[in-house]
C-alpha positions as CSV (number, residue, x, y, z in Angstrom):
1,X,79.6,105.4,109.6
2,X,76.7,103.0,109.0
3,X,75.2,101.4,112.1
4,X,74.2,98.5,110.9
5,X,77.8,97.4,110.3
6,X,79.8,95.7,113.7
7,X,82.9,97.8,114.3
8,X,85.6,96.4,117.0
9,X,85.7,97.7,120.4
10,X,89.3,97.9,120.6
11,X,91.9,98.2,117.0
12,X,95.8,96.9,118.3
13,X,98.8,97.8,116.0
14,X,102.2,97.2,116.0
15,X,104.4,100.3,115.9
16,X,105.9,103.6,117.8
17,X,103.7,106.6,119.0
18,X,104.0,108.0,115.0
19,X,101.6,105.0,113.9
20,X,99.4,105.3,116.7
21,X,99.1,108.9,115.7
22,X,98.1,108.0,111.5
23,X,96.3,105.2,112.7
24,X,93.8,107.6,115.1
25,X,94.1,110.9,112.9
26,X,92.3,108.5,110.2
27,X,90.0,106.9,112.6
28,X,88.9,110.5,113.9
29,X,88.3,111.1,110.1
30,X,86.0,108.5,109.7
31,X,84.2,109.1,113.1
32,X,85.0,106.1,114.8
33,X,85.7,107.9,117.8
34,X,83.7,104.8,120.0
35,X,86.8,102.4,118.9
36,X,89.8,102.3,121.2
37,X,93.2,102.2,120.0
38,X,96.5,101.1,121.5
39,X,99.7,100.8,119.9
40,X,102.7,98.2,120.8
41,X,106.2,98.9,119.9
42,X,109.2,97.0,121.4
43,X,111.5,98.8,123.9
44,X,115.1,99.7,124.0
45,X,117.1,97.8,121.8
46,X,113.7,96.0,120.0
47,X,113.8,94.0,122.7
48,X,111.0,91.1,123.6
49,X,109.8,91.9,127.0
50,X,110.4,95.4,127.3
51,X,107.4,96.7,125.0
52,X,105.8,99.8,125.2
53,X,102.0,100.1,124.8
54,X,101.1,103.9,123.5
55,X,97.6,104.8,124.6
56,X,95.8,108.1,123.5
57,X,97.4,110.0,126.7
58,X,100.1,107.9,128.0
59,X,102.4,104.8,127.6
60,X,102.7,101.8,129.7
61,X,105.7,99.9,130.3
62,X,104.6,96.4,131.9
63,X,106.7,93.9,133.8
64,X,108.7,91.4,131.9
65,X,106.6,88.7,133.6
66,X,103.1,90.3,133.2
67,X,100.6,88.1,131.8
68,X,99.0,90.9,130.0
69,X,102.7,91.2,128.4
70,X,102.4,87.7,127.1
71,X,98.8,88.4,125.9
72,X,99.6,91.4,123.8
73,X,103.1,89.8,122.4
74,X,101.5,86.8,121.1
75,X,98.5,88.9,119.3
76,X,101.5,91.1,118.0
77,X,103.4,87.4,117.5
78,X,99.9,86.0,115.6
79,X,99.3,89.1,113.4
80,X,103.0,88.8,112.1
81,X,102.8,85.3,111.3
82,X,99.5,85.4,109.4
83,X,101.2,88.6,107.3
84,X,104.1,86.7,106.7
85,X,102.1,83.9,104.9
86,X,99.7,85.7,103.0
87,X,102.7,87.8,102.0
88,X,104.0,84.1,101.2
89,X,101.2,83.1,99.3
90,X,101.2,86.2,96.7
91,X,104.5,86.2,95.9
92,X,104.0,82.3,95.0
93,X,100.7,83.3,92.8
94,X,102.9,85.8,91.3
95,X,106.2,84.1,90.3
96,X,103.6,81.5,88.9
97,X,102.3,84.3,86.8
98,X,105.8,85.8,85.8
99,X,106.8,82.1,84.5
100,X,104.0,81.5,82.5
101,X,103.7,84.8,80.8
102,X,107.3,84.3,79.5
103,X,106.0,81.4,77.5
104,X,104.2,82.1,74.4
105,X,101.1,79.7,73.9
106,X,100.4,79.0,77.6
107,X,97.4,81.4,79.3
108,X,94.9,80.9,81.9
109,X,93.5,77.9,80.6
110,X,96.8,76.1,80.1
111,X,98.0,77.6,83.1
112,X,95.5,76.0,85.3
113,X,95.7,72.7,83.5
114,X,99.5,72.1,84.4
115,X,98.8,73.4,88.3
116,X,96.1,71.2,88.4
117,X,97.6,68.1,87.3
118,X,100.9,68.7,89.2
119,X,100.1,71.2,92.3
120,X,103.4,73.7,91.9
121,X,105.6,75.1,89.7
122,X,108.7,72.8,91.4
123,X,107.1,69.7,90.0
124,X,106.3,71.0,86.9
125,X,109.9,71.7,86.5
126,X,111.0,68.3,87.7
127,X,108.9,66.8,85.4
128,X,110.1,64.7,82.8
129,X,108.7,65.3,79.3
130,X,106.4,62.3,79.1
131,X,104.9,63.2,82.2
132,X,103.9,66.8,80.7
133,X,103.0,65.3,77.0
134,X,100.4,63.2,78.7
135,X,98.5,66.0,79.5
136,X,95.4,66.5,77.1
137,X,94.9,69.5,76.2
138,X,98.5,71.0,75.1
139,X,99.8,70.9,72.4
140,X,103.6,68.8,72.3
141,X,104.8,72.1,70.7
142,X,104.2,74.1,73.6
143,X,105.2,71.3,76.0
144,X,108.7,71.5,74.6
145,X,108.8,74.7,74.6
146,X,108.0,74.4,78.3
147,X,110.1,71.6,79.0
148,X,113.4,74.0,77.3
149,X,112.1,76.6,79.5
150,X,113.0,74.9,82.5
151,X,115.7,72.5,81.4
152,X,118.1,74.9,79.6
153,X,118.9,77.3,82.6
């Protein structure tokens, strides 16, 4: 553990008594004893309201109605969201890079050039083929190619 590096006081994840368990085996490994941990799992049923917060000795059942309740479910609520999109985002980047590898001639450079001009794979498909044999830069053999690709499905 280096010092110089700001650790949080307090790590919150979402999950049963078992992650709460990995999650402080490994931070007991790495000697970050000085961090608390508490985990939040939902209650009977998964149901909102009746979550359970495991600590390292004990575990809490709050009020339906207790603001701390709230609190925790809308950092649980946040985290999720923010998952969700980055989990979003790479499966984008990557059906981008599944389509173009499937066409011969088109790499990084040409890749680029075609998002750039028209922002997402939808209008590139929705593009007619003057629109993509303006483009400098590509060569009208690859642009039919490209323009089969997506019309002949």
């Amino acid at each position: 553990q280096n010092d110089n590096n700001i650790n949080p006081n307090i790590i919150i994840i979402d999950g049963w008594r078992g992650q709460y368990n990995a999650v402080k085996k490994i931070l007991d490994l790495k000697n970050f004893d000085k961090i608390s941990l508490i985990s939040v799992s939902k209650g009977q049923n998964r149901n909102a309201g009746r979550e359970i917060i495991h600590l390292k000795d004990r575990n809490i059942n709050l009020p339906p109605n207790d603001p701390l309740l709230f609190f925790i479910q809308r950092i649980r609520d946040e985290a999720h969201r923010f998952a969700i999109t980055a989990h979003r985002a790479r499966r984008g980047k990557k059906s981008v890079e599944s389509i173009f590898s499937e066409l011969a001639g088109i790499g990084p450079k040409r890749k680029k050039l075609l998002m750039t001009h028209f922002g997402s794979i939808e209008k590139i498909k929705n593009a007619s083929k003057n629109e993509l044999l303006s483009l400098h830069g590509i060569p009208e053999g690859i642009i039919n190619k490209l323009y089969d690709f997506f019309h002949s499905q």
